[in-house]
C-alpha positions as CSV (number, residue, x, y, z in Angstrom):
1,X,-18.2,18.4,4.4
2,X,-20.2,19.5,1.2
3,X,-22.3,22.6,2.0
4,X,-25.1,21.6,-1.0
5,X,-28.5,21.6,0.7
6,X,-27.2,20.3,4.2
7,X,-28.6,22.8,6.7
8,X,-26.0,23.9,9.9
9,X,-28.0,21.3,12.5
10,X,-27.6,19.0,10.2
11,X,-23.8,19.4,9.8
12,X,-23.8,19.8,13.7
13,X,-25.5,15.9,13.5
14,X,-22.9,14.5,10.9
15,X,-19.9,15.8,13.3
16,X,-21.1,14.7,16.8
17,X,-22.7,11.3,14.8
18,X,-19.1,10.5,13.6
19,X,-17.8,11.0,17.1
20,X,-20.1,9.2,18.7
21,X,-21.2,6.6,16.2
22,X,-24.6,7.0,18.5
23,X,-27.5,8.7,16.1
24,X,-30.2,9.4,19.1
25,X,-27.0,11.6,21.5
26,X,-25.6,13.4,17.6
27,X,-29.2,14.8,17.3
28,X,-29.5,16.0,20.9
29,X,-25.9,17.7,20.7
30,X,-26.9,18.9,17.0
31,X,-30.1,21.1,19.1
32,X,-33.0,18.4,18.0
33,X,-35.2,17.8,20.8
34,X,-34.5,15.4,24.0
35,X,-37.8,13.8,23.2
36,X,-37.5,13.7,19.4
37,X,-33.7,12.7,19.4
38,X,-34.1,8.9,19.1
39,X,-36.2,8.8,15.8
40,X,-35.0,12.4,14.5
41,X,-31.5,10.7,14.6
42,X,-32.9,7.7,12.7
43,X,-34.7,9.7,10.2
44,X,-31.0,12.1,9.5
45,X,-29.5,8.4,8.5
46,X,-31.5,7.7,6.2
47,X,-31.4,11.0,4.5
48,X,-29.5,10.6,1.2
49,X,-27.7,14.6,1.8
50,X,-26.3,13.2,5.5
51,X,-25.4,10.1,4.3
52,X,-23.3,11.6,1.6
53,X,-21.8,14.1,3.8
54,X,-20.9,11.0,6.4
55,X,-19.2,9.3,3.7
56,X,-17.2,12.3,2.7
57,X,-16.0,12.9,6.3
58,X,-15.1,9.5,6.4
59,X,-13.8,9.2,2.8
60,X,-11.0,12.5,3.6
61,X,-9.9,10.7,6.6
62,X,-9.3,7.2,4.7
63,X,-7.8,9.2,1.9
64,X,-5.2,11.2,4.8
65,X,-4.3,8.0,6.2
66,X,-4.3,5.1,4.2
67,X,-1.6,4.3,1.9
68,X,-2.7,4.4,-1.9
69,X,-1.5,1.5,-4.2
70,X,1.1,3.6,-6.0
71,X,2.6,4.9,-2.5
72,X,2.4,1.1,-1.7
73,X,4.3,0.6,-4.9
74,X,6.7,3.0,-4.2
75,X,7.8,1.7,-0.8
76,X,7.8,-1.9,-2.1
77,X,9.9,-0.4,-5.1
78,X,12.6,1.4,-2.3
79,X,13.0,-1.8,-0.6
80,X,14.2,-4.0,-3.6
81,X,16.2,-1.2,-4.7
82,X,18.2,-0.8,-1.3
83,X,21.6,-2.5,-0.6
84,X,23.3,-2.6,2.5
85,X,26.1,-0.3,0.8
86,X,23.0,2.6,2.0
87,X,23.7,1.9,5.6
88,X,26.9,0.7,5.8
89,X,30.7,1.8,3.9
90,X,33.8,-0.6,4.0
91,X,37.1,1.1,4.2
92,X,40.1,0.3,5.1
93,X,39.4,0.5,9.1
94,X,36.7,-1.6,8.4
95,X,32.5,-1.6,8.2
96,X,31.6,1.9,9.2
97,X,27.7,2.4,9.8
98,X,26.3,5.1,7.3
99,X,22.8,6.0,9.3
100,X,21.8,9.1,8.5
101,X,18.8,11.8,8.2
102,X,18.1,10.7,4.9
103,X,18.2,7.1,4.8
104,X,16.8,6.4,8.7
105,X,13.2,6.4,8.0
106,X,14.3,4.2,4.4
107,X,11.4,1.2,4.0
108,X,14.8,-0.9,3.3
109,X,15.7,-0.4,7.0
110,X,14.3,-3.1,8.7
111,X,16.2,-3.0,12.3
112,X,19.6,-1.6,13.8
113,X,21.0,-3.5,16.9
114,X,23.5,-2.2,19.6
115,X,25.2,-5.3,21.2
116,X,28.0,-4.9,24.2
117,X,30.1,-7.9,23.6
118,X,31.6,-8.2,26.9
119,X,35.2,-8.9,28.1
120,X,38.1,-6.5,28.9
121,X,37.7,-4.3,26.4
122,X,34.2,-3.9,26.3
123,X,32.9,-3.5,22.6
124,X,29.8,-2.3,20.9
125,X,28.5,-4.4,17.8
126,X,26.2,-2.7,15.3
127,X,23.9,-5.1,13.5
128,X,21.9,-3.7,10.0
129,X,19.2,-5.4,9.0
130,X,17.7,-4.5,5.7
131,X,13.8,-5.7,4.6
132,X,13.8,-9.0,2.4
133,X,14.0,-7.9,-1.5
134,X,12.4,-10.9,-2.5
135,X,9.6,-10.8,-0.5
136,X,9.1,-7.4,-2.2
137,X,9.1,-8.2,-4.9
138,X,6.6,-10.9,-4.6
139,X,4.2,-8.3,-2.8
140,X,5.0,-6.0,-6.1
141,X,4.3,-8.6,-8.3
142,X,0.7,-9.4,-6.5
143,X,-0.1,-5.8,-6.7
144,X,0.5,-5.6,-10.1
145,X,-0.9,-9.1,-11.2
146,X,2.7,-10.2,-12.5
147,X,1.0,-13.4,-10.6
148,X,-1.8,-14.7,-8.3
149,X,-1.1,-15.0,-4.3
150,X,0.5,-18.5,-5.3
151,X,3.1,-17.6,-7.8
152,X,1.8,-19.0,-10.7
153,X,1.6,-17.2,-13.8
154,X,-1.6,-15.7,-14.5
155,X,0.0,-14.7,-17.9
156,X,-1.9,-15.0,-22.2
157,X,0.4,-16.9,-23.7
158,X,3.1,-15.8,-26.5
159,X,3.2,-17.5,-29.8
160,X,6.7,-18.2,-30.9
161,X,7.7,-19.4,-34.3
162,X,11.2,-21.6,-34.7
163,X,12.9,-20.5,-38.3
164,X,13.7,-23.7,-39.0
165,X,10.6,-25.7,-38.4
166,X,8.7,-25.2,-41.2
167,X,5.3,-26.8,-42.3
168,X,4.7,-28.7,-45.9
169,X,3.1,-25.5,-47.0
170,X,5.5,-23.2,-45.8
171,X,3.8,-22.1,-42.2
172,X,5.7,-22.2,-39.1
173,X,4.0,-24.2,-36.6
174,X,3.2,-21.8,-33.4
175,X,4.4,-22.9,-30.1
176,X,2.4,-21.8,-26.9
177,X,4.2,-20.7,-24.0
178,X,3.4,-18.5,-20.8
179,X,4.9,-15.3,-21.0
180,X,4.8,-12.1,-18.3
181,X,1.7,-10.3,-18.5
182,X,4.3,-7.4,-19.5
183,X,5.8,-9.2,-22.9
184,X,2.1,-10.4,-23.8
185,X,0.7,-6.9,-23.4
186,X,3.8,-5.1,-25.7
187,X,3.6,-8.0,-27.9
188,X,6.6,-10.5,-28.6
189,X,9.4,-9.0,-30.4
């Protein structure tokens, strides 16, 4: 909570207000008055030095808890980039599962099933289930605007000049055609 100008009741207020969400019971357990609680607590709200001290409280928790876009990125970016030759290893006595401490908590891991087949010999299957790759990648490429929620191409487009289409004074007649926001921004080559 920033110290600037906010007196110790007042940070007192801010704390039992954010744990509450009740204004008139945060003055009351800040000290203010039983009688003077109700409108002291709506007069502290309206104060620009609480209300920028509530948002900071709230602001540090967001920040400690909600995933940023490049984190976001970064799982989205694990995913795609996982195979199944993570989890698993063919040899020659067959599929042997490869969980360990590194790769359990991987993004890619989507679900690991024990099933007892039965009969005489009783036998435990392991299913491995990674995340869809595709679907990543579409979430990656709405992050990053490759394309709108829809798939289309949201893209300037690229001219491109054929060598042997020429005009009668010599120009090259451009041809329009969408191109990834990524080749449009670098410029055609």
């Amino acid at each position: 909570m920033s110290e600037r100008n906010i007196s110790l009741k007042q940070r007192r207020f801010v704390s039992a207000y954010l744990l509450s969400g009740n204004a008139t019971d945060a003055a009351i357990k800040a000290g203010y008055s039983r009688k003077t609680a109700y409108s002291i607590g709506q007069e502290n709200l309206k104060k620009p030095v609480i209300k920028t001290a509530i948002a900071e409280v709230i602001q540090k928790a967001m920040d400690a808890t909600v995933a940023a876009v490049r984190e976001r990125m970064q799982i989205l970016t694990k995913i795609i980039r996982a195979t199944m030759a993570d989890f698993v290893t063919a040899g020659a006595h067959g599929v042997v599962i490869n969980i360990n401490p590194e790769n359990i908590n991987s993004p890619a891991l989507k679900r690991i099933r024990y099933v007892t087949m039965p009969g005489s010999q009783a036998a435990t299957v392991t299913y491995v289930e990674v995340r869809d790759q595709i679907a990543a990648c579409h979430q990656l490429n709405l992050m990053t605007g490759a394309y709108d929620k829809h798939g289309a191409g949201n893209h300037p487009s690229v001219v491109i000049v054929h060598e042997n289409e020429l005009r009668p004074n010599g120009e090259k007649p451009p041809i329009d055609i969408p191109a990834p926001k990524q080749i449009a921004e670098r410029g055609a080559k």
